[in-house]
C-alpha atoms as an extended CHARMM CRD file, in Angstrom:
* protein
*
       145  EXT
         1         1  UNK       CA              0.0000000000        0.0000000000        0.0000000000  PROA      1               0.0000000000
         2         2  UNK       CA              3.1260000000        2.3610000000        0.6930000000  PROA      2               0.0000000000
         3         3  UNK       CA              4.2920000000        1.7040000000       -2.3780000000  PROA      3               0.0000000000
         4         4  UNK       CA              1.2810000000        3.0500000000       -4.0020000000  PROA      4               0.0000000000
         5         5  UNK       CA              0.9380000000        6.0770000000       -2.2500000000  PROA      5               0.0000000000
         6         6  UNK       CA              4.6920000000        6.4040000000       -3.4710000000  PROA      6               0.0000000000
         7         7  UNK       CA              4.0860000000        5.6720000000       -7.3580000000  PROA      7               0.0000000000
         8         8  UNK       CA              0.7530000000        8.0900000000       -6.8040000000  PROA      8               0.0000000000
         9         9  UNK       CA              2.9390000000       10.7290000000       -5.1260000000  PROA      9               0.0000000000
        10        10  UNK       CA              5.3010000000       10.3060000000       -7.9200000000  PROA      10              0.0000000000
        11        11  UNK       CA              2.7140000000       10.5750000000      -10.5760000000  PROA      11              0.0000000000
        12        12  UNK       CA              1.4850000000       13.5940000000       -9.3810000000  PROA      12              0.0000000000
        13        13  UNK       CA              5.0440000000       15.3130000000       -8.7210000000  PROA      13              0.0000000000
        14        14  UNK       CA              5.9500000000       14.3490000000      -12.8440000000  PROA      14              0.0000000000
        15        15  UNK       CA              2.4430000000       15.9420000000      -13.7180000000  PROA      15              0.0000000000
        16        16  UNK       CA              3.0930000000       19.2590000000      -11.8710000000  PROA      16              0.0000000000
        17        17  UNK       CA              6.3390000000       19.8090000000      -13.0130000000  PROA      17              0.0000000000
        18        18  UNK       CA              5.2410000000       18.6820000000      -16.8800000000  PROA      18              0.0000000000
        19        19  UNK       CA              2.2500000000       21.5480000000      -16.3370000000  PROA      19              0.0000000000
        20        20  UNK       CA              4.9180000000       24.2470000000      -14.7130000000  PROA      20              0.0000000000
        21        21  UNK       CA              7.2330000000       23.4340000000      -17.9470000000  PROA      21              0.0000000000
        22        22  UNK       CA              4.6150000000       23.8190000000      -20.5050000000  PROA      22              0.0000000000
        23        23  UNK       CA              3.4420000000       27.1660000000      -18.4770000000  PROA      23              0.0000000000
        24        24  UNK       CA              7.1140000000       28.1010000000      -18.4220000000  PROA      24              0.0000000000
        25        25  UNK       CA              7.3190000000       27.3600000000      -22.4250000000  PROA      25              0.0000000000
        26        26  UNK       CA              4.3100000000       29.6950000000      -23.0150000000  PROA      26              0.0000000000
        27        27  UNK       CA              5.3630000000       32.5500000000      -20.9540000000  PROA      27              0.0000000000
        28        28  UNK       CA              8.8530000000       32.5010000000      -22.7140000000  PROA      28              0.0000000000
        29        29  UNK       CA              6.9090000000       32.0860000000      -25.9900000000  PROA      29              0.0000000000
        30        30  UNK       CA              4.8120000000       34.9830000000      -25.0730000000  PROA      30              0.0000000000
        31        31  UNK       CA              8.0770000000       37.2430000000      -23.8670000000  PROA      31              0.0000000000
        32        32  UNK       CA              9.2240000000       36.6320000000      -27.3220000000  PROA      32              0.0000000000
        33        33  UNK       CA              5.9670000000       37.3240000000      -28.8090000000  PROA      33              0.0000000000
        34        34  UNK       CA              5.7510000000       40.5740000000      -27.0040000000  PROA      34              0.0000000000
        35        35  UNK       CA              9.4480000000       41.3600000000      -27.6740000000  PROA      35              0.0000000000
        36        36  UNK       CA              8.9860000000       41.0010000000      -31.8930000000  PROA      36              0.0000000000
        37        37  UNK       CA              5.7360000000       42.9580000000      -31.7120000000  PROA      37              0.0000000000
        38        38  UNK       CA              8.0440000000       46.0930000000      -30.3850000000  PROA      38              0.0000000000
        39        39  UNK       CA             10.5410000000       45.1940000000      -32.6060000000  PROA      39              0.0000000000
        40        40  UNK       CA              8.2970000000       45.4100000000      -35.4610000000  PROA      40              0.0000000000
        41        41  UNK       CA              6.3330000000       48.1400000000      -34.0590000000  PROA      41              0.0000000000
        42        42  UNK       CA              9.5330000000       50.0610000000      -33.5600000000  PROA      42              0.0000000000
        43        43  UNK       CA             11.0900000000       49.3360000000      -37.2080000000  PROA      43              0.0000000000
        44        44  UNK       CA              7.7140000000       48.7730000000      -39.6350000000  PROA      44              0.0000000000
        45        45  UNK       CA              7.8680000000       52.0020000000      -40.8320000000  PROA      45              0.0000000000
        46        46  UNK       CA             11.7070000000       51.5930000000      -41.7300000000  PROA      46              0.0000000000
        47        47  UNK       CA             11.1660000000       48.8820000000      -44.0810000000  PROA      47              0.0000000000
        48        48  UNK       CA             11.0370000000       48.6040000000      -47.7940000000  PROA      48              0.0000000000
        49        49  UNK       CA              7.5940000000       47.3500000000      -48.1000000000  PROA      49              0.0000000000
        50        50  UNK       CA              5.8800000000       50.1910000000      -45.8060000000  PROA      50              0.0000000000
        51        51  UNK       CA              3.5390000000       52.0970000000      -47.4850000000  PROA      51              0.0000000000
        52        52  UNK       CA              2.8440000000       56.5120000000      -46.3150000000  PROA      52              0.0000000000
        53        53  UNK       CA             -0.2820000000       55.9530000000      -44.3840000000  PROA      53              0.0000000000
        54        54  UNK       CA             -0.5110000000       52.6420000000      -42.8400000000  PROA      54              0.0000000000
        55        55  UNK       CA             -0.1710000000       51.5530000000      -39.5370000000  PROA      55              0.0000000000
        56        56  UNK       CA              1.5850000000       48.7800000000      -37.3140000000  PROA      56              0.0000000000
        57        57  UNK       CA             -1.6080000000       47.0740000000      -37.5120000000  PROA      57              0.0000000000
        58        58  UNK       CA             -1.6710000000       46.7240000000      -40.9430000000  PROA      58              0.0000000000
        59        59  UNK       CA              1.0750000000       44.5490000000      -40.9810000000  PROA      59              0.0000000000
        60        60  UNK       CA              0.6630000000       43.0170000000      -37.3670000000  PROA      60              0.0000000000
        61        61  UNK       CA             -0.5730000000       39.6510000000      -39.1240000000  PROA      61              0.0000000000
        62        62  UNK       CA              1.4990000000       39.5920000000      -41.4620000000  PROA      62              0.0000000000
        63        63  UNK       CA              4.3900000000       39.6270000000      -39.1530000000  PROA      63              0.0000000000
        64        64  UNK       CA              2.5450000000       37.4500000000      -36.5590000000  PROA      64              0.0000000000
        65        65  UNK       CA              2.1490000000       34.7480000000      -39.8070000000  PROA      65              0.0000000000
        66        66  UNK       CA              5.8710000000       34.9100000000      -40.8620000000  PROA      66              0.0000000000
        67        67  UNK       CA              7.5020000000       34.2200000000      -36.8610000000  PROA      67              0.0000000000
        68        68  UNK       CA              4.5770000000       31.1750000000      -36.5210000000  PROA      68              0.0000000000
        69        69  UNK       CA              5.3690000000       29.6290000000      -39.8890000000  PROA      69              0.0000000000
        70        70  UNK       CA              8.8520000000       29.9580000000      -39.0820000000  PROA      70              0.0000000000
        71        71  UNK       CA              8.0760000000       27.6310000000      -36.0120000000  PROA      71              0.0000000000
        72        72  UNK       CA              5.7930000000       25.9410000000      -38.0430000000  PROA      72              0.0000000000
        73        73  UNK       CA              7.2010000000       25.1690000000      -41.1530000000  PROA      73              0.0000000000
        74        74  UNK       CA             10.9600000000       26.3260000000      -40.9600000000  PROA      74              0.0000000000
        75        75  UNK       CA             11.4630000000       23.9830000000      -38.0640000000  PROA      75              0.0000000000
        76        76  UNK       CA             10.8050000000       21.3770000000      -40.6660000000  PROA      76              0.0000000000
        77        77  UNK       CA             13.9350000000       22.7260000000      -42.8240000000  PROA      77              0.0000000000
        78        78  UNK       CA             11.3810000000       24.7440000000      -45.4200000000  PROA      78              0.0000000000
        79        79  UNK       CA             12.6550000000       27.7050000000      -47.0170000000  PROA      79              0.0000000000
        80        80  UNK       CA             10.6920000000       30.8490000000      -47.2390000000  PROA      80              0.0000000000
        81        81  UNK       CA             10.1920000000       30.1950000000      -50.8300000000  PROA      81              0.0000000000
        82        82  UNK       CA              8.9940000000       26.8090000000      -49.8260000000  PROA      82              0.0000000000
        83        83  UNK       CA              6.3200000000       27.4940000000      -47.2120000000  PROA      83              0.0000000000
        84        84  UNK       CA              5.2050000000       30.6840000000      -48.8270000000  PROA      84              0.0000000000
        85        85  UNK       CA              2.0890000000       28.9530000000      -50.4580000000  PROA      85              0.0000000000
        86        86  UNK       CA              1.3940000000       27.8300000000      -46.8580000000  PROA      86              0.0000000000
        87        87  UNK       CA              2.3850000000       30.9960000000      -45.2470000000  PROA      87              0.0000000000
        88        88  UNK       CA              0.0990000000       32.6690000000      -47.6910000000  PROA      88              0.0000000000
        89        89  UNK       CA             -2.8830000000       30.6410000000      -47.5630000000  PROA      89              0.0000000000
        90        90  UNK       CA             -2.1940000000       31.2860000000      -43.1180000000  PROA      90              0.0000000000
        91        91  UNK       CA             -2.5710000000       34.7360000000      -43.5010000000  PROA      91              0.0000000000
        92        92  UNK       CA             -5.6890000000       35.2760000000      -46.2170000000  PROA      92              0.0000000000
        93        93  UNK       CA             -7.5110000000       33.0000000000      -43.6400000000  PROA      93              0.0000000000
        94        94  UNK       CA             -6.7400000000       35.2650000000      -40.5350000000  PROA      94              0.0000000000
        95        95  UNK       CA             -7.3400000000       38.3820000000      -42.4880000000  PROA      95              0.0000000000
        96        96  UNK       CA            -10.4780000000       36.7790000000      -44.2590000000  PROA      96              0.0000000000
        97        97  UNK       CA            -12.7430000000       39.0140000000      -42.0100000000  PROA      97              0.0000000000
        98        98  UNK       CA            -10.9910000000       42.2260000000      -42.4320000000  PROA      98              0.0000000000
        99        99  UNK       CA            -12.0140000000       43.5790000000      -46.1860000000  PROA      99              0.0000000000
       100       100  UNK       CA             -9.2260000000       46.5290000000      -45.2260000000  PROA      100             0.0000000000
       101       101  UNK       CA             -6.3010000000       43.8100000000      -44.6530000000  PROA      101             0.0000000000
       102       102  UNK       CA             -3.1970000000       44.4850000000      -46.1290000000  PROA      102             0.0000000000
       103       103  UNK       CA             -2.9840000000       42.1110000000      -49.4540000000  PROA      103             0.0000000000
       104       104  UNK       CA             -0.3710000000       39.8130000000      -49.5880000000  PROA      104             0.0000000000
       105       105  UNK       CA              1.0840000000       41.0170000000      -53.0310000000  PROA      105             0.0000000000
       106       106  UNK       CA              0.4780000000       44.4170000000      -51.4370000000  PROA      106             0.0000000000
       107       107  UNK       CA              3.5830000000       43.8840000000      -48.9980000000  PROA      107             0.0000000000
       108       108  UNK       CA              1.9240000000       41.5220000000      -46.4960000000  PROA      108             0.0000000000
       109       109  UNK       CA              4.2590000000       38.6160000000      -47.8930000000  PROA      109             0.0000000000
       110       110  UNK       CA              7.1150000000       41.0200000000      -48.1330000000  PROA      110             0.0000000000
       111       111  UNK       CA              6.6470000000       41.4140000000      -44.2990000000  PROA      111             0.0000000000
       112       112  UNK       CA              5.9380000000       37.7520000000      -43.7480000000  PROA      112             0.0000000000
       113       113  UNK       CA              8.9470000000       37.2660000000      -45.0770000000  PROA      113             0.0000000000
       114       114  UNK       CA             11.3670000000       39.2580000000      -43.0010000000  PROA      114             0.0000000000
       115       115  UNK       CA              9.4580000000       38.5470000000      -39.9490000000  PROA      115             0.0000000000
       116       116  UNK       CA             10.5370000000       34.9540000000      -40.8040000000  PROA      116             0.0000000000
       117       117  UNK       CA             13.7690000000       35.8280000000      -41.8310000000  PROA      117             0.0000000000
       118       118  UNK       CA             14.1700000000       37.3910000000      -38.1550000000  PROA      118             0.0000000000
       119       119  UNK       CA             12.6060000000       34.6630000000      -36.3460000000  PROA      119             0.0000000000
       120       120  UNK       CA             15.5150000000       32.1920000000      -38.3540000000  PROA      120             0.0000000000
       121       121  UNK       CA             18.4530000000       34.2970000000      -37.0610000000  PROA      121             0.0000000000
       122       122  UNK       CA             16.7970000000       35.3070000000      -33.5540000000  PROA      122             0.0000000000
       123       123  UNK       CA             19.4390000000       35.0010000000      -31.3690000000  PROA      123             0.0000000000
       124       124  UNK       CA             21.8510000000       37.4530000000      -33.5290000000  PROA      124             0.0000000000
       125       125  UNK       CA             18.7320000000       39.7830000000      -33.8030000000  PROA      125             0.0000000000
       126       126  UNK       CA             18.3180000000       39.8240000000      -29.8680000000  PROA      126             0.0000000000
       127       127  UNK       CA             22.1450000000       40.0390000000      -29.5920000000  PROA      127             0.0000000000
       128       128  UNK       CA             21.8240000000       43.3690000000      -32.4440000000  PROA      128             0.0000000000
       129       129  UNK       CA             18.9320000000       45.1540000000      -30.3620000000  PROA      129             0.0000000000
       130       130  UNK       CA             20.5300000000       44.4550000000      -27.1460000000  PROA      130             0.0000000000
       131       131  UNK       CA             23.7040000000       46.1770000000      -28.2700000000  PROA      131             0.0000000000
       132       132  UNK       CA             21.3140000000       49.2470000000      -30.0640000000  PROA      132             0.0000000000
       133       133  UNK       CA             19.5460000000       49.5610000000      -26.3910000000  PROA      133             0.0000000000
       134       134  UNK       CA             22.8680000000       49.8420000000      -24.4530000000  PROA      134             0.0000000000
       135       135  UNK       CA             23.8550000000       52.4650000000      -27.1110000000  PROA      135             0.0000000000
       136       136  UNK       CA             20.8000000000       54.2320000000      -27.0950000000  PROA      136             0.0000000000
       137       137  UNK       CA             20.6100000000       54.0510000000      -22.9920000000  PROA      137             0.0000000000
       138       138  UNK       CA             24.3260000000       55.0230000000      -23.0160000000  PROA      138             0.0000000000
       139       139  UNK       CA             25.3240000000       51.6270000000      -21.6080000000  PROA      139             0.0000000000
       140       140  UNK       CA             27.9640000000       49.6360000000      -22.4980000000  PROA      140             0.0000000000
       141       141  UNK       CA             27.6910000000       45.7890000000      -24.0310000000  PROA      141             0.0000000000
       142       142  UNK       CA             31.3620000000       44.9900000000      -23.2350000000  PROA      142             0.0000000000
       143       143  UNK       CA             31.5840000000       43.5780000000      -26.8670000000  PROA      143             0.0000000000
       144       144  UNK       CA             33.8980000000       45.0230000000      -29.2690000000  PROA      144             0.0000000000
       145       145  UNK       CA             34.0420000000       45.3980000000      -33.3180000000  PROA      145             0.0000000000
């Protein structure tokens, strides 16, 4: 009977810490949500694609599609190229309800595409901000050229 409680005890231990790493997962995923929607917020109006007159929120899906179908269907070893039917297809169905969206050949793939492109090389793009932020807050990164 003590060795029931035990395995029970056990069982219950595994599923708590399995529910506190998933929670853990989401949060970070959520951080780095939160932390490419400045980005983007920040730089949209810097890019090539932008056009005089729209706002962040044009392109918010658009850059929401191209960071999940990097997860999605980069993490598989697809190109941009590759997935782009797919990454395409992703955002006409979450903009289906918005007749003002931003159409795809109208730059929302052009800033699919470099929100994947980010997502792919994430950790030099966080490494690149965080040395812009100690610049811009007069800090130093202790890195040099």
């Amino acid at each position: 009977m003590a060795n029931q409680q035990n395995q029970d005890q056990n069982r219950q231990q595994n599923t708590q810490g399995s529910q506190q790493g998933s929670q853990q997962n989401v949060s970070q995923g959520s951080q780095q949500q939160g932390s490419q929607q400045q980005y983007w917020r920040q730089q949209f109006q810097s890019e090539p694609y932008y056009q005089q007159g729209r706002q962040f929120e044009d392109y918010q899906q658009a850059y929401q599609t191209g960071e999940q179908g990097r997860q999605q269907y980069g993490s598989g070893g697809q190109s941009f190229s590759q997935a782009e039917s797919n990454l395409r297809g992703d955002y006409e169905n979450a903009t289906r309800s918005n007749s003002n969206a931003l159409k795809w050949q109208e730059g929302a793939g052009q800033a699919c595409q470099a929100a994947w492109d980010r997502a792919g090389s994430q950790g030099q793009s966080q490494d690149r901000d965080m040395q812009q932020q100690g610049k811009i807050h007069g800090e130093s990164t202790g890195r040099t050229s």
